[in-house]
LUMMIKE-227715 format. One record per atom (N, C-alpha, C): atom name; x, y, z; residue number from 1. Coordinates in steps of 0.2 Angstrom, whole numbers, always signed. Atoms other than C-alpha are relative to their C-alpha. Layout:
<kolmis>
<"CA",<X,Y,Z>,NUM>
...
</kolmis>
This chain:
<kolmis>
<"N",<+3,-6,-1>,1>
<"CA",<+330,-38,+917>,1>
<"C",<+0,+2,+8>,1>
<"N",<+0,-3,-7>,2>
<"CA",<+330,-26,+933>,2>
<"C",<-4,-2,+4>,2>
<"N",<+5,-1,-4>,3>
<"CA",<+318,-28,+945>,3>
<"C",<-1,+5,+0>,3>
<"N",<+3,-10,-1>,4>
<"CA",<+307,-10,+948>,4>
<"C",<-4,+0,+5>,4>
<"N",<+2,+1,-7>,5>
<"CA",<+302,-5,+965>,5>
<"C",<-6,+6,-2>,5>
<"N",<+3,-6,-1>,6>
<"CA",<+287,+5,+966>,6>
<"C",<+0,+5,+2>,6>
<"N",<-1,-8,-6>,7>
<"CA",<+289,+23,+973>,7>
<"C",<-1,+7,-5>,7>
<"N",<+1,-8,+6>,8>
<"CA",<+289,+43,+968>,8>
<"C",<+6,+0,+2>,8>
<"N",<-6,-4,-1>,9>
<"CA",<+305,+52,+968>,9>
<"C",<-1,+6,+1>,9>
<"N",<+0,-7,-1>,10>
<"CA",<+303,+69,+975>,10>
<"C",<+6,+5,+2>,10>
<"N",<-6,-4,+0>,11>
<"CA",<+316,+82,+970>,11>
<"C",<-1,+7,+3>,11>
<"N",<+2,-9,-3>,12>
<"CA",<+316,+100,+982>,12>
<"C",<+1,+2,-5>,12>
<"N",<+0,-7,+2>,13>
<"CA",<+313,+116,+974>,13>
<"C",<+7,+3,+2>,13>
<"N",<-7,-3,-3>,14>
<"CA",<+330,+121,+984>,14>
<"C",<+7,-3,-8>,14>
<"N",<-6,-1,+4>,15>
<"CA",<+341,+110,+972>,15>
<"C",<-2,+0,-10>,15>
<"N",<+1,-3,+9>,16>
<"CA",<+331,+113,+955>,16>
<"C",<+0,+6,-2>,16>
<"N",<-1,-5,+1>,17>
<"CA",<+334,+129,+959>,17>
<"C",<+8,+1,-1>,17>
<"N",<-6,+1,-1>,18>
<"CA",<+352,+125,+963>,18>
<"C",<+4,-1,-9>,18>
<"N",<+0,+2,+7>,19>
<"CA",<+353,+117,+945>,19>
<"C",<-3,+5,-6>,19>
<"N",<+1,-5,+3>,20>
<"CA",<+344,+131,+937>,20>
<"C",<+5,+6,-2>,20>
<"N",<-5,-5,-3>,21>
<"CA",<+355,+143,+944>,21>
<"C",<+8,-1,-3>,21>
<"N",<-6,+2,+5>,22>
<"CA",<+372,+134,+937>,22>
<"C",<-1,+1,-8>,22>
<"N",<-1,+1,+7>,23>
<"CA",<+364,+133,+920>,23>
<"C",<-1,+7,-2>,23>
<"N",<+0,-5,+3>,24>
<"CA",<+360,+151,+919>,24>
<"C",<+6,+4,-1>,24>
<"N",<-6,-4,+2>,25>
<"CA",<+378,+157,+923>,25>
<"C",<+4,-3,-4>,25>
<"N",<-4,+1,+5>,26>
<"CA",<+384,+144,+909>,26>
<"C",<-1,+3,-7>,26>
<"N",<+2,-2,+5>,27>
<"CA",<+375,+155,+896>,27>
<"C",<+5,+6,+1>,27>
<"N",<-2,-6,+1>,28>
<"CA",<+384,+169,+888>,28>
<"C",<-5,+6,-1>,28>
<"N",<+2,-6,+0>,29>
<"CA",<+382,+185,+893>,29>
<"C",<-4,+3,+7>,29>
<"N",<+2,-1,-6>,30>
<"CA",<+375,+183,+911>,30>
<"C",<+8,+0,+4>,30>
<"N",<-5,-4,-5>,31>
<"CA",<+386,+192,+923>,31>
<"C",<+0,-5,+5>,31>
<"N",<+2,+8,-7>,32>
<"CA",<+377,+182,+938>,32>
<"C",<-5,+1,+2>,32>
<"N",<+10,+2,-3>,33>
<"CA",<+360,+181,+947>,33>
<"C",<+0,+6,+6>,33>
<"N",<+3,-5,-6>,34>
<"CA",<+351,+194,+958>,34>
<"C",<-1,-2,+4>,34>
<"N",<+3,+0,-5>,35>
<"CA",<+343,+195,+972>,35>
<"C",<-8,+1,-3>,35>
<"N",<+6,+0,+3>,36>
<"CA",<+325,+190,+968>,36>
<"C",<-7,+6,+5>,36>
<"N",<+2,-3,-4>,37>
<"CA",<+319,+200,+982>,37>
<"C",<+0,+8,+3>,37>
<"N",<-2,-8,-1>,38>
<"CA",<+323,+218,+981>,38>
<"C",<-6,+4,+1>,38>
<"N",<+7,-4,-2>,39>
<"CA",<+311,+228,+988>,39>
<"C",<+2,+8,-5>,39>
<"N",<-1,-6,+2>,40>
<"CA",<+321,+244,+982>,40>
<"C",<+1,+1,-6>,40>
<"N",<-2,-1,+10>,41>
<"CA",<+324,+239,+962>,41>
<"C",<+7,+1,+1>,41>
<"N",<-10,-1,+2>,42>
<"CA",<+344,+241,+966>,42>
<"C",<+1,-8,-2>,42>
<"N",<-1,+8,+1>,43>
<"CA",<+350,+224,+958>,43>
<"C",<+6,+0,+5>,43>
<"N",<-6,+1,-4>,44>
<"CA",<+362,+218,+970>,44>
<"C",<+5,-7,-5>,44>
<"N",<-4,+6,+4>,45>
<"CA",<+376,+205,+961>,45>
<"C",<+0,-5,+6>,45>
<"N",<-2,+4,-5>,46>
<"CA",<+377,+189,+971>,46>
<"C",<+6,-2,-1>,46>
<"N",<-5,+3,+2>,47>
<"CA",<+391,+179,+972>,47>
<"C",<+0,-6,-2>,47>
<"N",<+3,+9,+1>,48>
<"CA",<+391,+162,+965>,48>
<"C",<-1,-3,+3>,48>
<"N",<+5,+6,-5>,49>
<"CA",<+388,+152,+980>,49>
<"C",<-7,+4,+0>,49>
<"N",<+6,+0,-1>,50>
<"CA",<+373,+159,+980>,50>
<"C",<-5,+0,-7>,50>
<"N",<+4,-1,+7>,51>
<"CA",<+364,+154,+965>,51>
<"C",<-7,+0,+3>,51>
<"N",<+7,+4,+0>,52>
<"CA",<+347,+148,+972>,52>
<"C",<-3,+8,+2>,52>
<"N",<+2,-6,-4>,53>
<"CA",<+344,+166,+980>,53>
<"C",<-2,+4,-6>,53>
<"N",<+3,-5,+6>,54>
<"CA",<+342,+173,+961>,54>
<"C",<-5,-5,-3>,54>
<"N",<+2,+4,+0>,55>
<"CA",<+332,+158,+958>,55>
<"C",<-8,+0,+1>,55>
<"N",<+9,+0,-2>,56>
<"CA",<+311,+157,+961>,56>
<"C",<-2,-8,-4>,56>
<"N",<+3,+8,+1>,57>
<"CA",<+304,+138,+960>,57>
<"C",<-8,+0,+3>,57>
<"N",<+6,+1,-1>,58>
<"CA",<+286,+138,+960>,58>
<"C",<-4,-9,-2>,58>
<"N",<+2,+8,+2>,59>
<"CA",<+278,+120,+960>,59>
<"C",<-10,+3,+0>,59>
<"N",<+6,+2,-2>,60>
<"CA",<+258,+117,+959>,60>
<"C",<-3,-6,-6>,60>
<"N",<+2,+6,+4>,61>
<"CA",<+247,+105,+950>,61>
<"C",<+1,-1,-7>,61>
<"N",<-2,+0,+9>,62>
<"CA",<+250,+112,+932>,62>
<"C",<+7,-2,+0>,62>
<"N",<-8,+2,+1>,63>
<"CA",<+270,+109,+935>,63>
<"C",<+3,+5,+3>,63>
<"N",<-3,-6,-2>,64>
<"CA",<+284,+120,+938>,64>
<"C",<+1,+4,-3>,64>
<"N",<-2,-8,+2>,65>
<"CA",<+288,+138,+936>,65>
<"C",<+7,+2,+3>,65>
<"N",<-8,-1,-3>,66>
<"CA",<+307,+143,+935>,66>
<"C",<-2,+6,-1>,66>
<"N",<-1,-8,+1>,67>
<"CA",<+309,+164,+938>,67>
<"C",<+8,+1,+0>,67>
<"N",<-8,+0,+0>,68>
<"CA",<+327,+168,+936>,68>
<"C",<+1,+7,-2>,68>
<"N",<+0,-6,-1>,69>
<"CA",<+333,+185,+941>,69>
<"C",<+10,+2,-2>,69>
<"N",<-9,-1,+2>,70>
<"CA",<+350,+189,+932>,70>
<"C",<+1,+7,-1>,70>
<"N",<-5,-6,+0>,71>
<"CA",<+362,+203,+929>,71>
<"C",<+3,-1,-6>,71>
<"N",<-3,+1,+6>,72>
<"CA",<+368,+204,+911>,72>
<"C",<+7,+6,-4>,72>
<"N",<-7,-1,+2>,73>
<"CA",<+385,+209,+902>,73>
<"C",<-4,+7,-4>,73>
<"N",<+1,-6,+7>,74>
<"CA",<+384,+227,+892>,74>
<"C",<+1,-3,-5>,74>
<"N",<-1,+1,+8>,75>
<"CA",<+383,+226,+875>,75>
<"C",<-4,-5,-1>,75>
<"N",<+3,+2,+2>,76>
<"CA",<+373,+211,+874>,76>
<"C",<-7,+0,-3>,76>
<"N",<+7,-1,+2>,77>
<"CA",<+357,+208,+864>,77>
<"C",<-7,-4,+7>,77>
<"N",<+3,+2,-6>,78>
<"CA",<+346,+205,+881>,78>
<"C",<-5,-4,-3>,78>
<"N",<+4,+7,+5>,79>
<"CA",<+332,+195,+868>,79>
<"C",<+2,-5,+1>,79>
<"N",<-3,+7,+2>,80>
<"CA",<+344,+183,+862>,80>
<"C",<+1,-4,+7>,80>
<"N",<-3,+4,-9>,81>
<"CA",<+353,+180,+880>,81>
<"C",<-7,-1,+3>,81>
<"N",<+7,+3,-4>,82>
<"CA",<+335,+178,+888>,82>
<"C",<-4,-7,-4>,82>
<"N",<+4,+5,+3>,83>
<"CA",<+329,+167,+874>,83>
<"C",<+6,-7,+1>,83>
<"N",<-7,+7,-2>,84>
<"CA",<+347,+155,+877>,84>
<"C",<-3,+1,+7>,84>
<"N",<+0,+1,-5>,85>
<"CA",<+343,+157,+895>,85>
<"C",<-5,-4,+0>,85>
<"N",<+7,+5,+2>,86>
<"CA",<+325,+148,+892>,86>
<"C",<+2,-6,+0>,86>
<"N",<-1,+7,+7>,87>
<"CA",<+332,+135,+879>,87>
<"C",<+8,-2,+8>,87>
<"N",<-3,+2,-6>,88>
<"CA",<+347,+130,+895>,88>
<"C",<-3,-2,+4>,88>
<"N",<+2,+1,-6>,89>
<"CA",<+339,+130,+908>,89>
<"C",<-5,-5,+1>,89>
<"N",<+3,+5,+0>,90>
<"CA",<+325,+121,+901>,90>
<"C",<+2,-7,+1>,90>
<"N",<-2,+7,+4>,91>
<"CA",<+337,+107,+893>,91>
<"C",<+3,-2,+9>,91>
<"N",<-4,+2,-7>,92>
<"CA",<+346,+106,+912>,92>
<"C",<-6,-3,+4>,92>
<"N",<+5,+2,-5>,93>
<"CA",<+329,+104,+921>,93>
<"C",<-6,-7,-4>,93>
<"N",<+5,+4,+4>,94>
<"CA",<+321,+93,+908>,94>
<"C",<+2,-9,+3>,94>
<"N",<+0,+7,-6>,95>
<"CA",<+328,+76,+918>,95>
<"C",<-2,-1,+7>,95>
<"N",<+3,+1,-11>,96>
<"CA",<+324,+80,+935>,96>
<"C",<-8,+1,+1>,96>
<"N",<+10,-2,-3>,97>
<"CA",<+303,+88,+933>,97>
<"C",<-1,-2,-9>,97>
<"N",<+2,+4,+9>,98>
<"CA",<+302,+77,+912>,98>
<"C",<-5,+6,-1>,98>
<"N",<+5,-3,+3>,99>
<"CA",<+285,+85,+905>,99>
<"C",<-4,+5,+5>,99>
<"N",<+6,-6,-4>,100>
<"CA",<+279,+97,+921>,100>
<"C",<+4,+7,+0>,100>
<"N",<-3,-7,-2>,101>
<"CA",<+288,+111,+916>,101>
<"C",<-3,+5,-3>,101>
<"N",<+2,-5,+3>,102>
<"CA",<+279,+125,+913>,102>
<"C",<+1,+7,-4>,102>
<"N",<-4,-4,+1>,103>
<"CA",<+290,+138,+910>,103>
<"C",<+6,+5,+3>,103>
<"N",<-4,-1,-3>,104>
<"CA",<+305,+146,+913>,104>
<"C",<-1,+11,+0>,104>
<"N",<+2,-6,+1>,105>
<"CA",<+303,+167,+916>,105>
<"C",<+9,+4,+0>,105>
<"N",<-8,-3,-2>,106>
<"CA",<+320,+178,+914>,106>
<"C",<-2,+7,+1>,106>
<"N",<+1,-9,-1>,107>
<"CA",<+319,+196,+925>,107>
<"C",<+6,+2,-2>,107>
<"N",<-7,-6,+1>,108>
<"CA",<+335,+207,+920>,108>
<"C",<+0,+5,+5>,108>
<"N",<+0,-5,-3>,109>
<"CA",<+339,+217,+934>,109>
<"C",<+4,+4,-1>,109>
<"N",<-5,-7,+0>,110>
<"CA",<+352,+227,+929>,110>
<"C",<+7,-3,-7>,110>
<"N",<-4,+3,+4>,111>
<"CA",<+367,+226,+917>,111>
<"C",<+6,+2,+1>,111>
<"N",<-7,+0,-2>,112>
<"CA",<+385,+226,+920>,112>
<"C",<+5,+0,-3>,112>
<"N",<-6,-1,+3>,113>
<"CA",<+401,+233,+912>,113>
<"C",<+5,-7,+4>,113>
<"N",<-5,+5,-2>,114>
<"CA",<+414,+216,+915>,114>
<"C",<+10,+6,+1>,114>
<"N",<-6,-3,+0>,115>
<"CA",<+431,+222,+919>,115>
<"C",<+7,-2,-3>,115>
</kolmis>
């Protein structure tokens, strides 16, 4: 049997968001991630290196809280795609924060004709 060291592991808020951020635009129907801080309501599309910027990682004693600021394909059912972004995001984050996850939030900033 192993031997087991004592200690925490402390994972940043940078790459659970990083990790969040992947598994949103593996969901159908997500275009790609905003910008979470739009002062003026215009969605801006990011580009995929920037996943963490459409991202919000809130940690406190009750657990964490993921906000994820997307941009979604015309046509689809914004419900469903939001209720699969949930059930993802959750399952991708459920090894790294196990039982502190509070909840996952989907804002829809805007919606996008694909070309």
């Amino acid at each position: 049997m192993a031997n087991e060291v004592a200690g925490n592991l402390i994972v940043s808020e940078d790459v659970l968001a990083d990790v969040a951020g992947h598994a949103a635009l593996q969901c159908y129907g997500v275009v790609g991630m905003a910008a979470s801080n739009t002062v003026d309501a215009i969605a801006k599309l990011l580009p995929n290196s920037c996943l963490r910027r459409g991202v919000v990682v809130s940690t406190d004693e009750e657990g964490t809280l993921v906000s994820l600021y997307v941009i979604l394909e015309h046509g689809v059912n914004i419900n469903v795609v939001s209720n699969n972004l949930v059930d993802q995001v959750s399952f991708a984050l459920k090894d790294f924060i196990q039982d502190s996850l509070k909840g996952v939030d989907v804002h829809v900033q805007g919606i996008k004709v694909r070309p």
